[in-house]
ZATORMAR-99970 format. One line per 4 residues: number of its first residue (from 0); for each residue x, y, z of N, C-alpha, C. Coordinates in steps of 0.1 Angstrom, whole numbers. Layout:
REM residues N
NUM) X Y Z X Y Z X Y Z; ... $
This chain:
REM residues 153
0) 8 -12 0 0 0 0 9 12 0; 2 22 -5 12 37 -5 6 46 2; 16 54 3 11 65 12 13 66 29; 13 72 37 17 75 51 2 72 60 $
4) -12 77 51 -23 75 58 -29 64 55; -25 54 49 -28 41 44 -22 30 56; -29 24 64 -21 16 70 -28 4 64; -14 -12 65 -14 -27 60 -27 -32 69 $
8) -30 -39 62 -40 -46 67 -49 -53 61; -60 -62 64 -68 -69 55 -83 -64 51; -88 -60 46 -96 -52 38 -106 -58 28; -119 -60 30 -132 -65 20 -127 -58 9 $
12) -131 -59 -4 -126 -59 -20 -131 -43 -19; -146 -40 -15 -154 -30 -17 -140 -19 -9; -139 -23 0 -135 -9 11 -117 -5 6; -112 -15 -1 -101 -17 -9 -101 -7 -23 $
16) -111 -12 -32 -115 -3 -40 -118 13 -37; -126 11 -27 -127 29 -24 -120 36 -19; -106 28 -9 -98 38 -8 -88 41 -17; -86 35 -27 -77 34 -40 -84 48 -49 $
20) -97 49 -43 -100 54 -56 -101 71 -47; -100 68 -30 -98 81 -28 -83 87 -28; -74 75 -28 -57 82 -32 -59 85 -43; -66 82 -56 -63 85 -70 -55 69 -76 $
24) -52 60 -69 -42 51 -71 -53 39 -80; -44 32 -84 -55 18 -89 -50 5 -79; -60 -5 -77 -59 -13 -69 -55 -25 -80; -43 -31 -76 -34 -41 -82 -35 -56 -76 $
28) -39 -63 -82 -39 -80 -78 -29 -84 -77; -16 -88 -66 -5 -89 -69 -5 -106 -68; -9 -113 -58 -11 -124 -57 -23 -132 -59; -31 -135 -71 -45 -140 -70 -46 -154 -61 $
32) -35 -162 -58 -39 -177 -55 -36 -176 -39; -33 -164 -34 -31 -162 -21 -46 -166 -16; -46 -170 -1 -59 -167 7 -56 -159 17; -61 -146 17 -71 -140 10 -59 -134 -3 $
36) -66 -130 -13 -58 -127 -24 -47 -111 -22; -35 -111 -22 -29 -104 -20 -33 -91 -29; -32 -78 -29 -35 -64 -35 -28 -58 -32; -26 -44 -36 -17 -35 -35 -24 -22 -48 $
40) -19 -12 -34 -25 6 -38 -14 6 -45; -15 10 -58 -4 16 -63 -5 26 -77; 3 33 -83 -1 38 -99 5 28 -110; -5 22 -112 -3 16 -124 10 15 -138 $
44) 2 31 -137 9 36 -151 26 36 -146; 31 40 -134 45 44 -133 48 32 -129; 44 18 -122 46 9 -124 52 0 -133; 42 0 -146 44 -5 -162 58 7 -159 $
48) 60 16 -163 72 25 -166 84 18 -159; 83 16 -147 93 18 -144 98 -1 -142; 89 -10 -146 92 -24 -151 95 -20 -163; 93 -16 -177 102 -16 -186 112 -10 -187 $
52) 114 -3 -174 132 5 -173 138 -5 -169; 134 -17 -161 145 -21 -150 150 -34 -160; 136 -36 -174 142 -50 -180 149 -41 -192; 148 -29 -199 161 -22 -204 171 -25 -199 $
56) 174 -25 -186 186 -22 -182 191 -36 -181; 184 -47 -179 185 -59 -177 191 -68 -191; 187 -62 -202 189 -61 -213 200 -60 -221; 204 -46 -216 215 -39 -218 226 -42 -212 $
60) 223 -54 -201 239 -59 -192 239 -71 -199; 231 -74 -202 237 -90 -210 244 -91 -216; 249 -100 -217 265 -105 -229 257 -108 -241; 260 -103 -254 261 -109 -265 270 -117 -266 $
64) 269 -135 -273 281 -140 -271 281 -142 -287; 292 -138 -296 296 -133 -308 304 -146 -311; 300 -151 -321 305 -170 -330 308 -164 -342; 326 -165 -336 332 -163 -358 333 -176 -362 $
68) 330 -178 -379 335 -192 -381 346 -188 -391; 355 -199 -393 366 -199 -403 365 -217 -407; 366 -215 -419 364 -228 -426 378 -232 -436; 383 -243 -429 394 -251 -435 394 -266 -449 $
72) 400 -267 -456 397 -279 -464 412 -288 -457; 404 -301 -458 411 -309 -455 431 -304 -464; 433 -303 -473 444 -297 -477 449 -288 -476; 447 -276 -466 448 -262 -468 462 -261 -467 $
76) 468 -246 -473 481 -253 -477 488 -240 -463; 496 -236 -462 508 -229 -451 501 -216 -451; 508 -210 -465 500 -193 -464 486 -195 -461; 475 -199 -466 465 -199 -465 459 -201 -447 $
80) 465 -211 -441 463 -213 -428 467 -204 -417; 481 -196 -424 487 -186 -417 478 -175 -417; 474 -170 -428 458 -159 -429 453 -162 -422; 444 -173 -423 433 -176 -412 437 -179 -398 $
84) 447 -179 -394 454 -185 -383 450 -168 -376; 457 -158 -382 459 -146 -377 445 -139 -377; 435 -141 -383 416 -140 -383 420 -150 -370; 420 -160 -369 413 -164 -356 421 -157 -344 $
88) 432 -154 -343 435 -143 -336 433 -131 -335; 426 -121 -341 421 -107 -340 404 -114 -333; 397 -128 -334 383 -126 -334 384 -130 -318; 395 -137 -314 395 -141 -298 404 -131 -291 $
92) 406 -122 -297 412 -108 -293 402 -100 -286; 394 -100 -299 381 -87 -293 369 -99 -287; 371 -111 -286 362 -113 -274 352 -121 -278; 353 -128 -295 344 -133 -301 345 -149 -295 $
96) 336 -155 -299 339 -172 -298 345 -178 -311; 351 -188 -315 356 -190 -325 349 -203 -328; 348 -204 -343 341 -222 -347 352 -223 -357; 357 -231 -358 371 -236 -367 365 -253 -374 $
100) 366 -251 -388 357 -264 -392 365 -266 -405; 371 -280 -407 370 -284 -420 359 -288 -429; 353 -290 -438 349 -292 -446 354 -303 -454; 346 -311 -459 356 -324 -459 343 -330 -477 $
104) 347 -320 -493 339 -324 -503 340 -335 -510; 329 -339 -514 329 -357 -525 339 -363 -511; 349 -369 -517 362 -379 -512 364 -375 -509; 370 -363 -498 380 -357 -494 380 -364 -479 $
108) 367 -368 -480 364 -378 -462 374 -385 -456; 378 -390 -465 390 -402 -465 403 -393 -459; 403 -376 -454 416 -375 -451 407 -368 -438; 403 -376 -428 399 -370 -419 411 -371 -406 $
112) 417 -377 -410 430 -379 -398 436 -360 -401; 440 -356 -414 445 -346 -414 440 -336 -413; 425 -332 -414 412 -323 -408 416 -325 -392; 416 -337 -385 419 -336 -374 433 -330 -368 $
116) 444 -329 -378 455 -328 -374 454 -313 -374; 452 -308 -382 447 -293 -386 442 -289 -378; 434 -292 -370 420 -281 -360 436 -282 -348; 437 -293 -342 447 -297 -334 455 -287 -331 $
120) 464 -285 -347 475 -276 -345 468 -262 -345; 461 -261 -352 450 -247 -349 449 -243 -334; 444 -249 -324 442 -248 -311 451 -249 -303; 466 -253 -303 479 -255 -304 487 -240 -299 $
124) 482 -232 -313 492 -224 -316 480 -209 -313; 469 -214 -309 458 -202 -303 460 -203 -291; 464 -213 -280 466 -214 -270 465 -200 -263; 475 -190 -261 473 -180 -256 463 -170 -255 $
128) 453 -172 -269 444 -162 -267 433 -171 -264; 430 -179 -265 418 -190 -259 421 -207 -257; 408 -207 -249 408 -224 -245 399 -231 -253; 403 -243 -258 392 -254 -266 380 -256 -256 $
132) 371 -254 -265 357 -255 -254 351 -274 -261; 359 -267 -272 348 -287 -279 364 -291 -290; 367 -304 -281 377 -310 -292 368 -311 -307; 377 -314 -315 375 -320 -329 364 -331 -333 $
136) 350 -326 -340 339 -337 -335 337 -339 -351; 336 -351 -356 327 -352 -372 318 -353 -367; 309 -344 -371 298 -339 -375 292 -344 -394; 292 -352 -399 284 -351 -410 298 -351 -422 $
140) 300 -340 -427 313 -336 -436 321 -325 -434; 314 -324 -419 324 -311 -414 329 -320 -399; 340 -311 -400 347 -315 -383 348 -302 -376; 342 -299 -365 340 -290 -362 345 -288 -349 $
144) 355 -278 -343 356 -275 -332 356 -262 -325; 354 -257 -309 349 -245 -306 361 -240 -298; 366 -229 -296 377 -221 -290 367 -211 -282; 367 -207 -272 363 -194 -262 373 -184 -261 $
148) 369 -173 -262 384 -165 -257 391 -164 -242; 400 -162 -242 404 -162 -227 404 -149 -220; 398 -148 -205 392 -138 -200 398 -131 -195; 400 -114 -199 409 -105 -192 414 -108 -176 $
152) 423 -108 -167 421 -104 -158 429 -90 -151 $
């Protein structure tokens, strides 16, 4: 209940209603399955207001969690890996998650030892900027594994 001349207490619906309606306030069902059902004097309108500020703000603290992917072929050759090597270090730099996947087209299935050798040394030599969250998994035609960044301290 609000207000200083309002004292707590338990109150018939009717006598509830009318003093709500002599503060100007609206009478709020807070608890229906209570016995007797819980209420509350309050203003509605700055209510609703001030519940969609607090879930703004609740909003606005959350973590976006940000998934780069980089995609390898079972052959990728030195330069090529060295590029992407240095992408997956700028993306676990600024804080991203990382997905590191071979692709494995027609035949190329057959070299899945070296897709695996690949992610391996990939996570190897990322060591410092993150931790393997999911070793090397076939998945279908991809092998896929997850890196987290490692957390400021």
């Amino acid at each position: 209940m609000v207000g200083d001349n309002v004292e707590m207490g338990v109150f018939p619906i009717a006598k509830a209603i009318s003093m709500a309606e002599e503060l100007g306030l609206d009478l709020v069902e807070i608890s229906p399955k209570a016995d007797p059902p819980v209420c509350k004097i309050i203003d509605y309108k700055k209510f609703l207001y001030e519940q969609k500020k607090r879930e703004k703000v609740m909003k606005a603290k959350a973590t976006k969690v940000i998934v780069k992917e980089i995609r390898f072929g079972p052959n990728t050759d030195d330069h090529d890996y060295d590029f992407k090597k240095k992408h997956a270090e700028k993306f676990l730099k600024d804080g991203a998650k990382l997905k590191a996947y071979v692709f494995f087209k027609g035949r190329s299935i057959v070299y899945k030892d070296k897709g695996e050798i690949l992610l391996l040394k990939l996570a190897q030599e990322l060591e410092e900027f993150g931790k393997v969250e999911q070793m090397p998994k076939l998945e279908g035609k991809r092998m896929t594994m997850f890196i987290a960044p490692k957390t400021k301290k």
